[in-house]
C-alpha positions in Angstrom: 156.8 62.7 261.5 155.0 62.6 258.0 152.3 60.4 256.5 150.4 60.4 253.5 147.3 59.2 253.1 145.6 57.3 250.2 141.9 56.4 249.1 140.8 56.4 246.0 141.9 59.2 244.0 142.5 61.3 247.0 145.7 61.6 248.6 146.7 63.9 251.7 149.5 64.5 253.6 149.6 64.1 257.3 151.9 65.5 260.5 151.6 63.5 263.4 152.4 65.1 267.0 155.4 63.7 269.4 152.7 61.6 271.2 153.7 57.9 272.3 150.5 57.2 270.3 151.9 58.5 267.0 155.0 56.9 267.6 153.6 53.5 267.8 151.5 54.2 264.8 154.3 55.5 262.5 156.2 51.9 263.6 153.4 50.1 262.0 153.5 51.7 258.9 152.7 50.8 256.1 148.9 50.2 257.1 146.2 48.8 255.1 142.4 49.2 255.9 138.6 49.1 254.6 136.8 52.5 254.5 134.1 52.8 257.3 132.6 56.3 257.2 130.7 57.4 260.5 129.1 61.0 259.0 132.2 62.9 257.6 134.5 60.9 260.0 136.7 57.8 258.1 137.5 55.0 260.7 139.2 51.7 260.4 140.9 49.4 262.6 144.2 48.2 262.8 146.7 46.1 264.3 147.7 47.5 267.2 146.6 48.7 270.6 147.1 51.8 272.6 145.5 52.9 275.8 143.4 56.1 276.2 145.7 58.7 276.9 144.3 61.5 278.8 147.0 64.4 277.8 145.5 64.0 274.0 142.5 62.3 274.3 139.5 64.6 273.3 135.6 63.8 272.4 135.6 67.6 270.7 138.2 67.5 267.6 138.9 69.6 264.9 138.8 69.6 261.2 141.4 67.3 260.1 142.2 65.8 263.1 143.9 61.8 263.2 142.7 60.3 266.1 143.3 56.6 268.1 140.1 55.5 269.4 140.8 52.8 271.7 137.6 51.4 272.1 138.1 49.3 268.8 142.0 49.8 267.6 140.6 52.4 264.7 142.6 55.2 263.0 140.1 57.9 262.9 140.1 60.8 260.8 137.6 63.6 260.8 137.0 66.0 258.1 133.5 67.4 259.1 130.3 66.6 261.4 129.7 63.2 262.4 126.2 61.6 263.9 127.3 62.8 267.6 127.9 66.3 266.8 126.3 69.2 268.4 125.6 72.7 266.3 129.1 73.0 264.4 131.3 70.9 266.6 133.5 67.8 265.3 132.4 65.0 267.9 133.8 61.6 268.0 132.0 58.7 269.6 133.7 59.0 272.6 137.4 60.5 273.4 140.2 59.6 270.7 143.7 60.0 271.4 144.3 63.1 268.7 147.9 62.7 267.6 148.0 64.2 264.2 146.9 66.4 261.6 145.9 66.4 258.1 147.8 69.2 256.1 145.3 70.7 253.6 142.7 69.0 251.5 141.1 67.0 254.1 137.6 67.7 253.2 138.4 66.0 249.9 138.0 62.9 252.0 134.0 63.1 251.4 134.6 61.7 248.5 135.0 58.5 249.8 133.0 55.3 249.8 132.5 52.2 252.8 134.7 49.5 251.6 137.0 51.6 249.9 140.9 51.0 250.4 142.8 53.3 252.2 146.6 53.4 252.9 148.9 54.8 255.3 152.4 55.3 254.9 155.1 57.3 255.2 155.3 60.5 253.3 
């Protein structure tokens, strides 16, 4: 499964994994959110809801992860250090359900601003 991704003037191009949690996501799309940046991690929530899954779920991502964090029904995706991070790690909040990956580009996503549109669809 393919998604793209769009803020701003940035767009990316996504893979998601055969998790149930990317399956449910990619039956929402199209989804609209607001920008809220957490360090070099873009979060936003959206309408749906999917249990911590233990197979996927990680604290410790990597660069260009897509995660689900459950805690508060956010598409998370991470594209550098973010406040919880220890020496060079990627560290989310607390575990995400990692069911995806951004292609190339992803740092591009720095660019972005709190507020800012963001859109994801299918590619």
């Amino acid at each position: 499964m393919k998604i793209k991704i769009k803020t701003g003037n940035v767009e990316l191009n996504a893979e998601l994994n055969d998790s149930e949690t990317a399956k449910k996501i990619y039956e929402k799309l199209p989804i609209n959110g607001k920008v809220q940046r957490w360090g070099n991690e873009i979060y936003f929530e959206i309408p749906l809801h999917v249990d911590l899954d233990e197979e996927i779920a990680k604290e410790v991502v990597e660069l260009g992860d897509l995660g689900f964090w459950s805690d508060g029904d956010c598409f998370c995706i991470f594209f550098g250090k973010t406040p919880a991070s220890e020496e060079n790690e990627i560290r989310a909040a607390s575990k995400v359900n990692v069911f995806g990956k951004v292609v190339k580009g992803v740092t591009l996503l720095k660019a972005s601003k709190d507020g800012a549109n963001i859109l994801i669809d299918n590619a």
